[in-house]
Backbone as ProteinMPNN parsed JSONL, in Angstrom:
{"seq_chain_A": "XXXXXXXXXXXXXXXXXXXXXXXXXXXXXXXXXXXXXXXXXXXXXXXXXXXXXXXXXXXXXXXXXXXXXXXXXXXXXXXXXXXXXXXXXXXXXXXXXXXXXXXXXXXXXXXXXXXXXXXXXXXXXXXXXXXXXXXXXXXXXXXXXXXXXXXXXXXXXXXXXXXXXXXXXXXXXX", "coords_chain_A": {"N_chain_A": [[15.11, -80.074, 137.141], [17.082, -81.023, 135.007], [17.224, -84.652, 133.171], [19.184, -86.8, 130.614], [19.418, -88.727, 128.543], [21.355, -90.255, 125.7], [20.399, -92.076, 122.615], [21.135, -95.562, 122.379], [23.188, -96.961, 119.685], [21.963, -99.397, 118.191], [19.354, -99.066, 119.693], [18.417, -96.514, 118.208], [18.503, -97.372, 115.79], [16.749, -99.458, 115.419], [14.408, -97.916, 115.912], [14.349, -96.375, 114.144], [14.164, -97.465, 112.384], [11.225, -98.35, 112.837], [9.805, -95.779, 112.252], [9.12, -94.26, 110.598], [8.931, -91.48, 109.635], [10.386, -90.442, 111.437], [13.14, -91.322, 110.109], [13.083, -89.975, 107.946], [13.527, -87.415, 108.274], [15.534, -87.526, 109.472], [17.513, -88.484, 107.475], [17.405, -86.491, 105.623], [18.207, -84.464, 107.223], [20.99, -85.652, 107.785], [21.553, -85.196, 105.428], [22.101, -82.37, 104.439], [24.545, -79.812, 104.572], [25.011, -77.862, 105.986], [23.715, -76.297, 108.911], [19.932, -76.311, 108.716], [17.861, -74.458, 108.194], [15.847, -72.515, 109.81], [12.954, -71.865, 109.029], [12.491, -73.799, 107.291], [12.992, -76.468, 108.39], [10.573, -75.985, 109.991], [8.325, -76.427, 108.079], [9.214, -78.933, 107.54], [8.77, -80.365, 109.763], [5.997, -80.12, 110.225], [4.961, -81.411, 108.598], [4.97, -84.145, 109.505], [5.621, -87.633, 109.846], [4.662, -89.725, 112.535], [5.333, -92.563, 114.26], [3.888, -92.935, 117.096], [3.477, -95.049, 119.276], [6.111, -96.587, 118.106], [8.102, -94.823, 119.071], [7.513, -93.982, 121.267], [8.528, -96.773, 122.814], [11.016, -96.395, 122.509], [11.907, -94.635, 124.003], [12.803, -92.934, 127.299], [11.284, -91.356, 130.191], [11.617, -88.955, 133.019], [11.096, -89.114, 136.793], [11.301, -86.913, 138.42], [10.927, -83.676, 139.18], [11.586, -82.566, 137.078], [12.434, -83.191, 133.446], [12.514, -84.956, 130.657], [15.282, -85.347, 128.22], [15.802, -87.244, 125.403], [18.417, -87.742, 123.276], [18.448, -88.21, 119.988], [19.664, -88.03, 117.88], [23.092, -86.886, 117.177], [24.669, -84.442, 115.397], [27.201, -82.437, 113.718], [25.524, -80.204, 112.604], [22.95, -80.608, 113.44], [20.693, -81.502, 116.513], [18.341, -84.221, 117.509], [16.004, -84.725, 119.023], [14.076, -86.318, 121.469], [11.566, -85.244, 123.526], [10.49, -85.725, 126.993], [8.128, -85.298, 129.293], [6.399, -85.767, 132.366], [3.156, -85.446, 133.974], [2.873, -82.258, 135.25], [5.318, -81.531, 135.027], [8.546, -79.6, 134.42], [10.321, -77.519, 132.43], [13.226, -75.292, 133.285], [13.098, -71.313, 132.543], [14.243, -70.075, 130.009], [17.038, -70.065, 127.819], [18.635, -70.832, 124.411], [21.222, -70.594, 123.879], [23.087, -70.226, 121.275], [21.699, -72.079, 118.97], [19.267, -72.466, 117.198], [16.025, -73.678, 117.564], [13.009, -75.95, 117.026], [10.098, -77.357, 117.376], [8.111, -80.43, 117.624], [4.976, -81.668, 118.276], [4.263, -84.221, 120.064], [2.587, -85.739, 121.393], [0.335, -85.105, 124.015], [-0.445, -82.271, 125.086], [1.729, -79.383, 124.716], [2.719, -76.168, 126.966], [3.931, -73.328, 126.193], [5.691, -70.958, 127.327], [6.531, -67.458, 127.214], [9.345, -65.313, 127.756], [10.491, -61.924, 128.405], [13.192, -60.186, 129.375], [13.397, -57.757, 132.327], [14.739, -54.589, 134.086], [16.14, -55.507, 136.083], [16.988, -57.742, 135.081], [15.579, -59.727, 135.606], [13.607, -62.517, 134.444], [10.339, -62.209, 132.696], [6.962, -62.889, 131.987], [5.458, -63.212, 128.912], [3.953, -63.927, 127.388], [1.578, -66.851, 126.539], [1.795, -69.77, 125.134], [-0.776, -72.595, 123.869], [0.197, -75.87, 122.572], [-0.851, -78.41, 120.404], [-1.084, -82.144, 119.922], [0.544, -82.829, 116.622], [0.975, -80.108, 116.1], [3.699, -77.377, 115.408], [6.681, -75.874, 116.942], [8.384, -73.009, 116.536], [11.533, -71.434, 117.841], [13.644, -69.033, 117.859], [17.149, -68.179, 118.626], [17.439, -65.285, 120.403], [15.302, -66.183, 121.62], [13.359, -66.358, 124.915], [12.08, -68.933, 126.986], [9.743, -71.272, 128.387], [8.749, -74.708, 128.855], [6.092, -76.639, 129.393], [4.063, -79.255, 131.081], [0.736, -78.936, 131.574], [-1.172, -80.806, 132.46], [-2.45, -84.156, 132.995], [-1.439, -85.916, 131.623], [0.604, -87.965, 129.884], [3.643, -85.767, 128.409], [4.965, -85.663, 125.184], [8.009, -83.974, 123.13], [9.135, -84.021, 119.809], [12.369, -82.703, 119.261], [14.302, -80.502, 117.224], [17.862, -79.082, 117.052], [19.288, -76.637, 116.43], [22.497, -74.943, 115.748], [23.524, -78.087, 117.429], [22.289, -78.112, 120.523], [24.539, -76.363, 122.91], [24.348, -75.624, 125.399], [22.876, -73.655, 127.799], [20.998, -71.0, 128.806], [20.247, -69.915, 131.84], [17.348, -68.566, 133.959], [16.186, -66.117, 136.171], [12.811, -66.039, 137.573], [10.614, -63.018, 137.764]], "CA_chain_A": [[16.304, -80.818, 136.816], [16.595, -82.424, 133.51], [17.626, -85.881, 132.615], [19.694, -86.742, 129.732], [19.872, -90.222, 128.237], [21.319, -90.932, 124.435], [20.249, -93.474, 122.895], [22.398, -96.648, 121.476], [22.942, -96.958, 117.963], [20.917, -100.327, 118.232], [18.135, -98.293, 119.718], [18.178, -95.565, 117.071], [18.551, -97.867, 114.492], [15.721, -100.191, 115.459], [13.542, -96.478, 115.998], [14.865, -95.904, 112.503], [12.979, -98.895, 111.566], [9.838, -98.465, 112.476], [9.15, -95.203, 112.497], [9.515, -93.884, 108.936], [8.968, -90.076, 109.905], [11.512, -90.191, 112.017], [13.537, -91.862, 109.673], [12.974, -89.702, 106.842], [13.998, -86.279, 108.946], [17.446, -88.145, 110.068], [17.598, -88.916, 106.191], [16.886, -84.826, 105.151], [19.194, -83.907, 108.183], [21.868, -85.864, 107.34], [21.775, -84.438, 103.568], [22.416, -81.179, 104.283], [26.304, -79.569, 104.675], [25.15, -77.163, 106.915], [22.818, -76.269, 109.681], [18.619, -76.302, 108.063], [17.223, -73.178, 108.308], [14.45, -72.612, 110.586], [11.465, -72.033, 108.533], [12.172, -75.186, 106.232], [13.143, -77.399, 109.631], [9.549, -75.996, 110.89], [7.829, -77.223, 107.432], [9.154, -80.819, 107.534], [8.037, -80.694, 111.191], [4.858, -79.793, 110.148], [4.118, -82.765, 108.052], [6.017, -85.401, 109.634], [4.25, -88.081, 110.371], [5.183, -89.88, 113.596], [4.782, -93.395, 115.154], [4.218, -92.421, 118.65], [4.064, -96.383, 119.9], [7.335, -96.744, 118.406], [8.819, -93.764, 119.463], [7.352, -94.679, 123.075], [9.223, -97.705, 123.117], [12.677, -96.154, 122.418], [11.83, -93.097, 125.099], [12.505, -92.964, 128.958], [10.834, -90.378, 131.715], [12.437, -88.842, 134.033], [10.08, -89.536, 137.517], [11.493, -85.95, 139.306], [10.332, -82.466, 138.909], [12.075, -81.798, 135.96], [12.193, -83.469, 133.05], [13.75, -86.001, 129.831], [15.878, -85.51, 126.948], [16.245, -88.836, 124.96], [19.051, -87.569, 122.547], [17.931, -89.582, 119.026], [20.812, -87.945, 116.884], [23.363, -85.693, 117.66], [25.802, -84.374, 114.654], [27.768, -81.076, 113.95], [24.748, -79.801, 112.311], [21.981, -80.759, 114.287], [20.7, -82.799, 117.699], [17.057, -84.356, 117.304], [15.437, -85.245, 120.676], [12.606, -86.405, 122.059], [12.105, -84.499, 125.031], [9.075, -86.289, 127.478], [7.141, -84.844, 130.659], [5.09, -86.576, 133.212], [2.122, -84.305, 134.74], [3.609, -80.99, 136.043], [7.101, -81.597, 134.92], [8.303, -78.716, 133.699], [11.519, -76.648, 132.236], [13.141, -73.805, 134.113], [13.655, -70.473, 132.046], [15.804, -70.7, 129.458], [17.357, -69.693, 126.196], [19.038, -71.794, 123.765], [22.745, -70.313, 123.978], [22.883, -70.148, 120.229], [20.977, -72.421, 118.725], [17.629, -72.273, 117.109], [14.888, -74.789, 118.196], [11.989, -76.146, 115.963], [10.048, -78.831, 117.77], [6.425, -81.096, 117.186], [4.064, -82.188, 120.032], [3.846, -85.802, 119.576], [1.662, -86.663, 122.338], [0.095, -84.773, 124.751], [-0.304, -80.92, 125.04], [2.623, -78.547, 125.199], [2.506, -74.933, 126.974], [5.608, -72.177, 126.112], [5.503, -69.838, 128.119], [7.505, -66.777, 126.552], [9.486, -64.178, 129.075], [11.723, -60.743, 128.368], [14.114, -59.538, 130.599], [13.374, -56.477, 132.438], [15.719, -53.87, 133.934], [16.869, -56.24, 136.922], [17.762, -58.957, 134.142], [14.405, -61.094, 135.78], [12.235, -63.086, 133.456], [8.918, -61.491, 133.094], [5.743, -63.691, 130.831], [4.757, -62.037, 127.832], [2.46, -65.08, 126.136], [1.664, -68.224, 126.88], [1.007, -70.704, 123.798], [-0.82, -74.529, 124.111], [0.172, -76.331, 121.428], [-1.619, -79.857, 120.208], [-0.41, -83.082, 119.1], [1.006, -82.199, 115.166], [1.266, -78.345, 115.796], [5.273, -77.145, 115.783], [6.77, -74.404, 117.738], [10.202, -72.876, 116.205], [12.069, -70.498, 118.478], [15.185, -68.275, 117.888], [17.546, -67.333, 119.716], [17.582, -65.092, 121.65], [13.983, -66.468, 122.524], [13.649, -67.132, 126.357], [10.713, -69.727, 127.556], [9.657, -72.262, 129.412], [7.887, -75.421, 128.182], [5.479, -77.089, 130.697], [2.99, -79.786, 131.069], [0.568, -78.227, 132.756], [-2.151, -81.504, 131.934], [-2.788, -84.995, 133.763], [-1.014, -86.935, 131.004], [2.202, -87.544, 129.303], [3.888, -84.975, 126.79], [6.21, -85.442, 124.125], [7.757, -83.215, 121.855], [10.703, -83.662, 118.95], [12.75, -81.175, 119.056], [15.18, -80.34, 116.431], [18.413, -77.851, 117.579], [20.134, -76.43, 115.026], [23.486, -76.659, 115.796], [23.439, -78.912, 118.557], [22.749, -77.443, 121.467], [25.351, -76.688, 123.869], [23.902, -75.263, 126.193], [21.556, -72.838, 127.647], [21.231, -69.372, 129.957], [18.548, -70.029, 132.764], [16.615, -66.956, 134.366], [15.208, -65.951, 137.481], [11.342, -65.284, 137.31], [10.472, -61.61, 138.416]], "C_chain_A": [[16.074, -81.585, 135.514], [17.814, -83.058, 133.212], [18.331, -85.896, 131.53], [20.441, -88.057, 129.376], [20.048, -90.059, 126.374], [21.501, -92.104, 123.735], [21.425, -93.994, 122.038], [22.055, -96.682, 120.351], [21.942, -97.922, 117.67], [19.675, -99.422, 117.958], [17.804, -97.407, 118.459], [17.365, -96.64, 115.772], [17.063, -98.296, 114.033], [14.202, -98.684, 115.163], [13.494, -96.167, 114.844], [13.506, -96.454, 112.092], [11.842, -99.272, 111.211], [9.077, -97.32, 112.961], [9.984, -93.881, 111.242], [9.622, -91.956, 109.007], [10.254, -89.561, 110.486], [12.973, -90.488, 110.963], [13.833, -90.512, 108.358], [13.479, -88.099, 107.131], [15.142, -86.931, 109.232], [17.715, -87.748, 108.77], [18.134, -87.338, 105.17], [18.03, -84.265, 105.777], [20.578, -83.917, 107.617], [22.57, -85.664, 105.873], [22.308, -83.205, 103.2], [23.947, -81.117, 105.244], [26.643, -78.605, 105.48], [24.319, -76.883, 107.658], [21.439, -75.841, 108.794], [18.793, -74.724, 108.747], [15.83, -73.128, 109.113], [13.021, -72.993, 110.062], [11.516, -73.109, 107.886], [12.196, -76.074, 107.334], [11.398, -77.368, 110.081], [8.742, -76.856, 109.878], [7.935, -78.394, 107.387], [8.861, -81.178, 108.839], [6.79, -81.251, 111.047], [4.149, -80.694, 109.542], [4.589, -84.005, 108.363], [5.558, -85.953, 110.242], [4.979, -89.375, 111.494], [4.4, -91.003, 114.249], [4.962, -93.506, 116.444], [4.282, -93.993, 119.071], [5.462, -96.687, 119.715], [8.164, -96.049, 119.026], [8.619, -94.099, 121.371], [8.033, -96.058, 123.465], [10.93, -97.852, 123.159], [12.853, -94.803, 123.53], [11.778, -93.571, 126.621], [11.539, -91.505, 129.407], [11.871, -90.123, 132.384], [11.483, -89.19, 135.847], [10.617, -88.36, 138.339], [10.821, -84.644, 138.259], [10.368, -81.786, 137.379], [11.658, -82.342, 134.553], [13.134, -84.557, 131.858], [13.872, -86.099, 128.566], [16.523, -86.664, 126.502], [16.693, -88.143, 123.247], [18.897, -89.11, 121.212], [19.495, -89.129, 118.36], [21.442, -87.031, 117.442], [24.897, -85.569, 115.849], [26.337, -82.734, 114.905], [26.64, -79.554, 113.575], [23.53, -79.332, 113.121], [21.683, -81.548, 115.184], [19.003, -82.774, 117.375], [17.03, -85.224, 118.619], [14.546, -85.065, 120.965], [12.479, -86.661, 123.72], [10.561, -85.173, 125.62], [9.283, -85.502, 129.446], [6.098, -85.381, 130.986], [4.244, -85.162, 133.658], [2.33, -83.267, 135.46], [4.563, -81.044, 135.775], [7.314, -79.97, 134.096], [9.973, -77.852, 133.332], [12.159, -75.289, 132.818], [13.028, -72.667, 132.707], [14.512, -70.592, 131.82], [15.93, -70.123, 128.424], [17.813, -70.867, 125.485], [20.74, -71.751, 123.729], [23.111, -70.669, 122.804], [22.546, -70.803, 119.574], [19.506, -72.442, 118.204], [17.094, -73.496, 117.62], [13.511, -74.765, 117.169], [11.466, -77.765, 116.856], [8.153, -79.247, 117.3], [5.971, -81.4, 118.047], [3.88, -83.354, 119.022], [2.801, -86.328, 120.463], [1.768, -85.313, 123.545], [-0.388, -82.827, 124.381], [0.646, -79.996, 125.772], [2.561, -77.363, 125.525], [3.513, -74.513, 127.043], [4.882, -71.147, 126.945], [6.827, -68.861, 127.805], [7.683, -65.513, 127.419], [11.079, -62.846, 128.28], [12.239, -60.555, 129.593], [13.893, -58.39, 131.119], [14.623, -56.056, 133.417], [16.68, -54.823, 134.899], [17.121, -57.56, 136.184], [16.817, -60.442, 134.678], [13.452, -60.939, 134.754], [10.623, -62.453, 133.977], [7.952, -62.163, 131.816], [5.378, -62.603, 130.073], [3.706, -62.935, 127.315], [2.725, -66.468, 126.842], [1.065, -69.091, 125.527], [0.638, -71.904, 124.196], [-0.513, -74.873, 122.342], [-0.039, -78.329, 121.608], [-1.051, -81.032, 119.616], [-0.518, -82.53, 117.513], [0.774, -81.068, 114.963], [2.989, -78.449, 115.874], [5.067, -76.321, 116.436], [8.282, -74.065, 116.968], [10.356, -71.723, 117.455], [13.569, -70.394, 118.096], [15.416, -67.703, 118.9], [17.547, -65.975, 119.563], [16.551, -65.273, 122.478], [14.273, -67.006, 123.892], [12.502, -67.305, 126.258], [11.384, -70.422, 127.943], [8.523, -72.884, 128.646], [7.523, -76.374, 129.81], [4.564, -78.261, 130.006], [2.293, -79.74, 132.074], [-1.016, -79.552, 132.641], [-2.296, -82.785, 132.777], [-2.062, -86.23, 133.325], [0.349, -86.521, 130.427], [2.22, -86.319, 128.4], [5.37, -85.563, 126.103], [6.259, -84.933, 123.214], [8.826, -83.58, 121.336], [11.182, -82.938, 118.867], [14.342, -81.631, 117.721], [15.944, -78.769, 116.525], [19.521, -77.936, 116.309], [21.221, -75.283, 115.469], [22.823, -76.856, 116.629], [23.184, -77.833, 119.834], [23.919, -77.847, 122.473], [25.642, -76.406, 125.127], [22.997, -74.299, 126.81], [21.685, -71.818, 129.013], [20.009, -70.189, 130.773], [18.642, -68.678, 133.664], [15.861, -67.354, 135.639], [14.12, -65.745, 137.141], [11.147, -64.249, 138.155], [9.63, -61.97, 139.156]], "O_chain_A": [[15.241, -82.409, 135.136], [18.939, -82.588, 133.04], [18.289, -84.75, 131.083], [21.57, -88.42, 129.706], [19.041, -89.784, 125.72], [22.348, -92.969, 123.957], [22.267, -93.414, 121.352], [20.92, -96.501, 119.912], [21.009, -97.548, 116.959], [19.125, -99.082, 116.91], [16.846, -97.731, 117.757], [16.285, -96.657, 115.183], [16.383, -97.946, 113.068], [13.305, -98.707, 114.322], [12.475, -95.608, 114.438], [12.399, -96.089, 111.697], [11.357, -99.916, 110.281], [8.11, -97.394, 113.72], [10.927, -93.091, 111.205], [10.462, -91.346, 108.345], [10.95, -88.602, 110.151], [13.906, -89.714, 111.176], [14.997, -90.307, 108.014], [13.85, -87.508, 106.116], [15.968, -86.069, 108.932], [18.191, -86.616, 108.692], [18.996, -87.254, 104.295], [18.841, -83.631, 105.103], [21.234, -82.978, 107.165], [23.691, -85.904, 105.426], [22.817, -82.896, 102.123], [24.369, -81.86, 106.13], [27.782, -78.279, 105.814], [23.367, -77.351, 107.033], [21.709, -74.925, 108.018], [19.591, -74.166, 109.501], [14.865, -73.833, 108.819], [12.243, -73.891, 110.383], [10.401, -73.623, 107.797], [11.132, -76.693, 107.323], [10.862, -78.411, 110.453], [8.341, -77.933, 110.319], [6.939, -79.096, 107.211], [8.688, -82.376, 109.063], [6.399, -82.344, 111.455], [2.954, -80.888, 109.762], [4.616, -84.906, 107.524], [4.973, -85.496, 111.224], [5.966, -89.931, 111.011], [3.269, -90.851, 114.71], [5.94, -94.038, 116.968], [5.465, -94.281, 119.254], [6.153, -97.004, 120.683], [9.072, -96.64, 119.609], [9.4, -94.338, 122.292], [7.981, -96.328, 124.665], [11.724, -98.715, 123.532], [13.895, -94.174, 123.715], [10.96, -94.364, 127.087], [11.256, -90.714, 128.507], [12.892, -90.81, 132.435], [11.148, -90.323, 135.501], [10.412, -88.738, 139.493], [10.412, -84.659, 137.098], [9.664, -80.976, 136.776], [10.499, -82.042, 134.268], [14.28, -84.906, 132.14], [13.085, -86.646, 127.793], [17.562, -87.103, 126.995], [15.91, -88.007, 122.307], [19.092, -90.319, 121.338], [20.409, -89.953, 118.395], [20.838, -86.251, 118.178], [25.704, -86.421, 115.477], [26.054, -82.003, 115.854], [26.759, -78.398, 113.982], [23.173, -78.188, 113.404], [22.274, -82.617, 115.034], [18.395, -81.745, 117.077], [17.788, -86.09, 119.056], [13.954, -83.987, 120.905], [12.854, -87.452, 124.586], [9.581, -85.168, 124.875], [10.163, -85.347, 130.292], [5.077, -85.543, 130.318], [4.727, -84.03, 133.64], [1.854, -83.385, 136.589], [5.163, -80.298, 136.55], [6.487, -79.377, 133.403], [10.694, -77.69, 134.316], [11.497, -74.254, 132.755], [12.844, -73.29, 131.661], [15.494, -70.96, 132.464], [14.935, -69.575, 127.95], [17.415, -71.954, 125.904], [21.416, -72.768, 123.569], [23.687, -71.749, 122.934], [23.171, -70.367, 118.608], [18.609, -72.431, 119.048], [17.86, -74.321, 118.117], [13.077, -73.739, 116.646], [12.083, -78.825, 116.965], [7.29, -78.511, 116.822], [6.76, -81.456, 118.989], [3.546, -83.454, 117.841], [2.204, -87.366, 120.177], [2.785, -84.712, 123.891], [-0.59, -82.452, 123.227], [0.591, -79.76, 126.979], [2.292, -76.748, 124.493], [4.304, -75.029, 127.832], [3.72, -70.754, 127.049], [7.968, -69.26, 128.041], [6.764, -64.785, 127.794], [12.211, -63.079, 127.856], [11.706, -60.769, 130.682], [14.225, -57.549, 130.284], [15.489, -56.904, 133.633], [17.867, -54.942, 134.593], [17.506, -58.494, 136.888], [17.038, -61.626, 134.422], [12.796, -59.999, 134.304], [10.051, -62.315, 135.058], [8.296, -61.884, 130.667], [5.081, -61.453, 130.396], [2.649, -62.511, 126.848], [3.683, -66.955, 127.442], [-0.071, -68.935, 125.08], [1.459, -72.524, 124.871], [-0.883, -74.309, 121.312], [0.372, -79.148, 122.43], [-0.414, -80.78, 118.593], [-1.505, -81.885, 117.159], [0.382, -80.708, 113.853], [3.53, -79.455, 116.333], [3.976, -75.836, 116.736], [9.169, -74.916, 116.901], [9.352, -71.207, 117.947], [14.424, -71.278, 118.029], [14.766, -67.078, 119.738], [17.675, -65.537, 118.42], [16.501, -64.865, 123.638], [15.135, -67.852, 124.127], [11.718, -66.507, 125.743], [12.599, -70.587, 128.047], [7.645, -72.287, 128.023], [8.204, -76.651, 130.797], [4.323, -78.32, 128.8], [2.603, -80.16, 133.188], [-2.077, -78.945, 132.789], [-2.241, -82.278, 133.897], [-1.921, -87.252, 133.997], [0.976, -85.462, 130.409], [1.252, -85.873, 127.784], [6.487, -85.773, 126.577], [5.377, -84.939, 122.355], [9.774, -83.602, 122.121], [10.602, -82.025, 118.279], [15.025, -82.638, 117.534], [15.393, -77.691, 116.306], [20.168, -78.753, 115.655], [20.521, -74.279, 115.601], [21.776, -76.265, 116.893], [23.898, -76.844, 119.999], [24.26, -78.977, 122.823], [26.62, -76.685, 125.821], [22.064, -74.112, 126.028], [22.402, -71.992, 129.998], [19.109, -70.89, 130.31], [19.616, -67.99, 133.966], [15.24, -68.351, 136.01], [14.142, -65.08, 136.105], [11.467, -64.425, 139.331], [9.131, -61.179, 139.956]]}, "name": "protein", "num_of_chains": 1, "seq": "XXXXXXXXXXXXXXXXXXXXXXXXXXXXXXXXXXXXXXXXXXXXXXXXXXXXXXXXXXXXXXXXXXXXXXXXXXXXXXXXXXXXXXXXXXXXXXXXXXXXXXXXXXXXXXXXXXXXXXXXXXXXXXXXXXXXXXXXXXXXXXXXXXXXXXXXXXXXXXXXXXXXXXXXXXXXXX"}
């Protein structure tokens, strides 16, 4: 099940404030007239430098199975969210329902787990990736995964959906 809190402009603002990475991707976002492009979205991922205390102070949990999207921006362009998982939390199978996805591990270690469809239209694992605090991950659609924390400690990752997402397919596992 996943959560879904956005935050108040306050909040943002203050997040703005003191956490210049973040700040400076809103800044980039909001510059452009039409949705970023994947591979450049993944590069300013890739060096973006990120005060996880502040960012932890503008972020909830969810405390059930699932997990929590703390919507930072949302425009016509793009939604930036910092998505957090407690110890086993984990995402069902999913797509993006058109949308690309470009996100950063801020804390913790993230595993994708990447699935095709076979003939009965069930999810079947093809790869599994860990990725480390300041690695990205981009995914296109029509990518289907599942992001997990499969670890003892928190995770958080930024994600950046280009547009917004608006929603998403979920899959049976074969």
């Amino acid at each position: 099940m996943v959560e879904v809190v956005t935050m108040s402009d306050e909040n943002r603002d203050d997040l703005i404030a003191c956490c210049k990475g973040v700040a400076d991707m809103i800044e980039w976002l909001d510059s452009l007239n039409e949705r970023p492009g994947l591979t450049e979205l993944g590069t300013r991922l890739d060096s973006l430098p990120v005060n996880l205390e502040a960012l932890k102070q503008h972020i909830v949990y969810t405390e059930d199975n699932g997990y929590q999207r703390n919507i930072i921006k949302k425009t016509e362009h793009y939604e930036m969210v910092a998505i957090t998982w407690r110890a086993g939390q984990i995402t069902p199978i999913h797509d993006h329902a058109g949308s690309d996805c470009a996100f950063l591990i801020v804390e913790g270690t993230s595993t994708e787990t990447i699935f095709e469809l076979n003939e009965a239209n069930l999810a079947v694992p093809t790869d599994v990736r860990h990725y480390a605090p300041g690695e990205f991950c981009a995914a296109e659609e029509p990518d289907i995964h599942r992001i997990s924390n499969d670890t003892d400690g928190n995770l958080i990752n930024l994600h950046v959906y280009t547009p917004p997402l608006s929603g998403f397919g979920i899959y049976e596992a074969a």
